[in-house]
C-alpha positions in Angstrom: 17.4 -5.8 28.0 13.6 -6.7 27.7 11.1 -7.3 30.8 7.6 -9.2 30.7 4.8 -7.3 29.5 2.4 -7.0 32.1 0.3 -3.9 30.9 -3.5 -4.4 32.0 -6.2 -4.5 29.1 -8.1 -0.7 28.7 -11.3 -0.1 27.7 -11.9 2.8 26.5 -12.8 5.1 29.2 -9.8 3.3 30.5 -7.7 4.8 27.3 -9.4 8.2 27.8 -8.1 8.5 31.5 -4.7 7.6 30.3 -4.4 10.4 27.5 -6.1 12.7 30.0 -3.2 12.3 32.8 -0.9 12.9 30.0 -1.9 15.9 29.3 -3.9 15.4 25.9 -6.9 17.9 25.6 -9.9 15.6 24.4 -12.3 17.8 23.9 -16.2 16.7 24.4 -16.1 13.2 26.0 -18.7 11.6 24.3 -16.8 12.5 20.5 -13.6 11.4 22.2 -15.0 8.0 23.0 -16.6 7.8 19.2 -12.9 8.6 18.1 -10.8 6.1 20.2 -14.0 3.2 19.3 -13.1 4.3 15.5 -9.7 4.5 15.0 -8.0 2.9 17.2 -6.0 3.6 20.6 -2.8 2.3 19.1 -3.1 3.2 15.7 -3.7 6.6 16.7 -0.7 7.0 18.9 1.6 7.1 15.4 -0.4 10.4 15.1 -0.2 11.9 18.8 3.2 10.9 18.9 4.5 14.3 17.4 2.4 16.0 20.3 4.9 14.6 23.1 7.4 16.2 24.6 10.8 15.4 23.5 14.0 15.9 25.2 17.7 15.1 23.6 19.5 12.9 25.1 23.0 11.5 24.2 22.8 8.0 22.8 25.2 5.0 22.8 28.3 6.9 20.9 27.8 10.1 22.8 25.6 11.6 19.6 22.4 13.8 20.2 18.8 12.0 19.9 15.4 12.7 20.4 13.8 11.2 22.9 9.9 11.1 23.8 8.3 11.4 27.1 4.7 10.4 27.9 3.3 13.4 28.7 2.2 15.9 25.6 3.1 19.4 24.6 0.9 22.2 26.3 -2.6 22.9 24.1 -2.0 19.2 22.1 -5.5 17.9 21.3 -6.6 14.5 19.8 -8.4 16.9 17.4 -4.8 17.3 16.0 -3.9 13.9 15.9 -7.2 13.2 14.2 -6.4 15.9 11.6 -3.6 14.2 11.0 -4.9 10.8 11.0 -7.3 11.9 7.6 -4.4 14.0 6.0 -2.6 10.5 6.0 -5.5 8.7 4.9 -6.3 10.8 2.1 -2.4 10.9 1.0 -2.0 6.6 1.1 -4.8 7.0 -1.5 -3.0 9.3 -3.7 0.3 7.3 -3.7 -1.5 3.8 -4.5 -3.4 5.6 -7.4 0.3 6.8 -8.7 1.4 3.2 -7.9 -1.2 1.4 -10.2 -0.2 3.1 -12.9 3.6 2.1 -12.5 3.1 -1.3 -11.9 0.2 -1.7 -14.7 3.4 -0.3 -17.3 6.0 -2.5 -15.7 3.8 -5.5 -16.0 3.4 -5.0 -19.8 7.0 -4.2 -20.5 7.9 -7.5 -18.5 5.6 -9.6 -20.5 6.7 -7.4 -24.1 10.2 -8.6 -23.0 10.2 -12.2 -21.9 7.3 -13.3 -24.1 9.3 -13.2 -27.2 11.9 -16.1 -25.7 8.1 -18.5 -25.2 5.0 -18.5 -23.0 6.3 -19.7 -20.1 9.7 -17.8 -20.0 8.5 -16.6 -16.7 9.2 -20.4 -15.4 12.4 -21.2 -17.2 15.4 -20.6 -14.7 17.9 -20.0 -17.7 15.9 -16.4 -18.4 17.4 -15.2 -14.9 20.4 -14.3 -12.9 22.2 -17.4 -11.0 22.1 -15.6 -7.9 17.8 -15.7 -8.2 17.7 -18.7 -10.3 20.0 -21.4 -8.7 21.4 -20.2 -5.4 20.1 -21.0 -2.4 20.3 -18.1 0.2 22.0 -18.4 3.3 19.7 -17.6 5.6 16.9 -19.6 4.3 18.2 -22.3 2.5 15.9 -21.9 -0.1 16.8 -20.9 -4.4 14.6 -17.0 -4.2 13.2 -18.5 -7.7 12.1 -21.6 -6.3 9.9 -19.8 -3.6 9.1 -16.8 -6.0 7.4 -19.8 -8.7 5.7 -21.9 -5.4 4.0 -17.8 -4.9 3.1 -18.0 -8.4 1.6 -21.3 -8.4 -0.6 -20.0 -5.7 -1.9 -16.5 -7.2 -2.7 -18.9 -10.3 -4.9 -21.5 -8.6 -7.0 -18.9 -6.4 -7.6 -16.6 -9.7 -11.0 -16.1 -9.6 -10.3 -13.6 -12.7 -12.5 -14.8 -15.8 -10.0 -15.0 -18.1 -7.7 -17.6 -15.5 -11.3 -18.9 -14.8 -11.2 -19.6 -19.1 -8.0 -20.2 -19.8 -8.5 -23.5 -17.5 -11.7 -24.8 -18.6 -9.9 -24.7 -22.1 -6.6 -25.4 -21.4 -4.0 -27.4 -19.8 -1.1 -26.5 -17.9 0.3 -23.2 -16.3 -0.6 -19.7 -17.4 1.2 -18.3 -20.2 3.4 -15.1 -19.3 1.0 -12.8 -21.1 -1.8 -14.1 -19.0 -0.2 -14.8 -16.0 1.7 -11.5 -15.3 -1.7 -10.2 -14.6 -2.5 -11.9 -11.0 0.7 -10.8 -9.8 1.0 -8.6 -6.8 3.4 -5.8 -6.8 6.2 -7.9 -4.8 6.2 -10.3 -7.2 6.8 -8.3 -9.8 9.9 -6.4 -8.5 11.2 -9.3 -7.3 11.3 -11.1 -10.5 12.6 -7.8 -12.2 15.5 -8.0 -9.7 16.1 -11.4 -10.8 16.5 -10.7 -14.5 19.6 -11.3 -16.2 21.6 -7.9 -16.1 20.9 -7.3 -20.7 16.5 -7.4 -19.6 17.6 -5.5 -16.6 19.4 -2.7 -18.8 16.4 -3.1 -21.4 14.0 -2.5 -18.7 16.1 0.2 -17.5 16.1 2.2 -20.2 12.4 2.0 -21.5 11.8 3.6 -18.2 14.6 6.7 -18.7 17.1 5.0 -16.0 20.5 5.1 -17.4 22.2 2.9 -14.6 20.7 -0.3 -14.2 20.4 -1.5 -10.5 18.7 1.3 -9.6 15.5 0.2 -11.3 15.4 -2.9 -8.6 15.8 -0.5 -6.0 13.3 1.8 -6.6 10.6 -0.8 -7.9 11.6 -2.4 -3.6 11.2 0.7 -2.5 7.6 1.5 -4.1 6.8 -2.5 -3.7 7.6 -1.1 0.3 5.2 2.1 0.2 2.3 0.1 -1.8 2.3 -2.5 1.4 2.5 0.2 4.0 -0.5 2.0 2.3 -2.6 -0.5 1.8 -2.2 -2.2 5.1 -3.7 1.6 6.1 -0.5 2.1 8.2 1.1 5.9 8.5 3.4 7.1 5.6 3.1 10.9 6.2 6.3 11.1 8.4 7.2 7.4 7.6 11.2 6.6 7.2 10.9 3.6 5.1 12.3 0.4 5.9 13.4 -0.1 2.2 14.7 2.8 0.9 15.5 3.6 -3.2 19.3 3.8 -4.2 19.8 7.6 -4.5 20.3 9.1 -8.1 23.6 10.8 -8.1 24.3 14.5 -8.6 24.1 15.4 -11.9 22.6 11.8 -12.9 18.6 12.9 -13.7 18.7 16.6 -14.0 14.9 16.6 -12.6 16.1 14.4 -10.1 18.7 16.3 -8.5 17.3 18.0 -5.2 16.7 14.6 -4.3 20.5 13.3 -4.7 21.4 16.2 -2.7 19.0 15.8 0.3 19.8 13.1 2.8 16.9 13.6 4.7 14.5 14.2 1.8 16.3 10.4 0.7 15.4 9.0 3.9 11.9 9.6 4.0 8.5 9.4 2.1 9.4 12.0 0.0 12.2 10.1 -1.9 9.7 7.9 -3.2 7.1 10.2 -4.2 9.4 11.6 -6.3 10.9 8.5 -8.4 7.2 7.9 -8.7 7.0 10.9 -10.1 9.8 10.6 -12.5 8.5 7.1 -13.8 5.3 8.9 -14.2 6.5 11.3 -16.4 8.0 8.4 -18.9 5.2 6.1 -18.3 2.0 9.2 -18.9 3.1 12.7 -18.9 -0.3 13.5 -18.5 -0.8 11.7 -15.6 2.5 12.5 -14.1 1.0 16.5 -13.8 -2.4 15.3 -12.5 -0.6 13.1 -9.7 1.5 16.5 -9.0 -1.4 19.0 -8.7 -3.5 16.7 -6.5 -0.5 16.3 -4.1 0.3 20.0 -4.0 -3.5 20.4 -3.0 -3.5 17.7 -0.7 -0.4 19.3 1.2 -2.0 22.4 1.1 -4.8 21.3 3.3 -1.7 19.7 6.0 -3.6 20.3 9.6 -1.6 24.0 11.4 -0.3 22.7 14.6 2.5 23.6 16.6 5.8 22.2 16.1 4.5 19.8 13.5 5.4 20.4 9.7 4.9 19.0 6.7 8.6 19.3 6.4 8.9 15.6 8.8 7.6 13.7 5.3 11.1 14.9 3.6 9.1 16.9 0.9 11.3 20.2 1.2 10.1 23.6 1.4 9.3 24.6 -2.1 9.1 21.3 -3.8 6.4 22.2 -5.4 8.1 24.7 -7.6 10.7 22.3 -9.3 10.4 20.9 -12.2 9.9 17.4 -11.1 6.5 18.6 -10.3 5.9 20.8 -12.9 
């Protein structure tokens, strides 16, 4: 059941008063204002949220949940929430460093693959899966090629890049693959990748050290999912990601294996971080240990405060010791 929003409009002393009656200690008034003007009333309250007081009530099938109240734990601060605000900040920048390097690779590999079968492979149907290529979906009505080439159509005309800006004052017609491949975004990418007939897929696959084939797909939605959510600035530290990776299975990747056999690490930010990892490794070795000893430095600096741990990101105690990350 929903009811009509009818919340007034707060300013900001307005905001302050609020977190105030809750409970939240904001320190000097004047830097509290500065803070909430900064970041954000609502932005922050992904950070306070941690700081409420939680009860556990029985949901719909009689099973245990969390639930939140409004008020906040005794001694929370927006300090903490702020702490946490820049720990978050400062990690969404280490992931979409880690993520330019994957998708600069799979962008080359793509175009090493397709180009051989003609420039514009990328545009002929008979290079992918039916179910991309030719099927409409149900929901939509619409063939997922058909809208994936109207999305390239319109990364190629608003190129501003000088060698699209080139290629047309020379030539005429689309972008070749070669040329082309490189106004993607990340989404189109791993969408067309999932499209592939299931031979490129297993090509793919396999250039990358992934033995079974649909989970390449999976992983490149899932890191397609993180890249959006960091660079739309929204939280990832304790983030449960809408799209999450296909699990290895036990004994599947040997450096992989905590992860198959941690639900919870699976169903949070830490799964990703660590097939990025893993790709990183295959892709540059030597960049795969520089990604891992500025996140172990990074988590070392993770703001002390009551009740909140690291731990809610899914990296386990003593990931830093496996050789994953190592």
């Amino acid at each position: 059941m929903t009811t009509p929003y009818s919340k007034t409009f707060l300013d900001i002393p307005g905001q302050a008063a609020v977190l105030q009656s809750r409970g939240l200690d904001l320190g000097d008034p004047a830097e509290a204002a500065r803070l909430l003007g900064q970041y954000g009333y609502y932005r922050l309250s992904g950070y306070w949220h941690p700081l409420r007081q939680s009860r556990l009530d029985l949901g719909d099938e009689g099973k245990p949940t969390v639930a939140y109240d409004d008020d906040f734990v005794a001694r929370a601060t927006l300090a903490q929430a702020i702490g946490l605000a820049e720990f978050d900040r400062r990690l969404r920048a280490l992931f979409l460093e880690a993520i330019e390097r994957i998708e600069i690779a799979m962008r080359v590999s793509v175009a090493l693959l397709l180009g051989p079968h003609g420039a514009w492979a990328h545009r002929d149907p008979r290079h992918f899966y039916p179910k991309f290529a030719s099927q409409a979906d149900r929901t939509t009505g619409v063939v997922p090629y058909n809208a994936w080439l109207k999305r390239l159509d319109e990364h190629e005309r608003r190129s501003k890049e000088q060698f699209t800006i080139h290629f047309r004052e020379k030539y005429d017609g689309p972008l070749p693959l070669w040329i082309s491949i490189e106004v993607w975004d990340f989404g189109m990418l791993s969408k067309l990748i999932g499209g592939m007939l299931v031979v490129d897929q297993q090509h793919l696959a396999g250039a990358f050290g992934i033995a079974r084939r649909p989970l390449l797909p999976s992983w490149l939605r899932a890191i397609n999912h993180i890249r959006n959510v960091a660079a739309h600035h929204s939280r990832l530290w304790n983030r449960s990601p809408a799209d999450q990776p296909i699990p290895p299975k036990p004994g599947e990747f040997a450096l992989l294996d905590p992860l198959a056999r941690d639900t919870f690490a699976h169903s949070r930010v830490y799964a990703v971080a660590a097939i990025m990892q893993y790709l990183l490794r295959v892709i540059d070795p030597a960049a795969a240990n520089d990604w891992s000893e500025c996140l172990k430095a990074h988590f070392a600096t993770f703001p002390k405060i009551p009740g909140v741990t690291v731990g809610n990101s899914g990296f386990p105690h003593g990931w830093e010791a496996i050789p994953l990350w190592n």
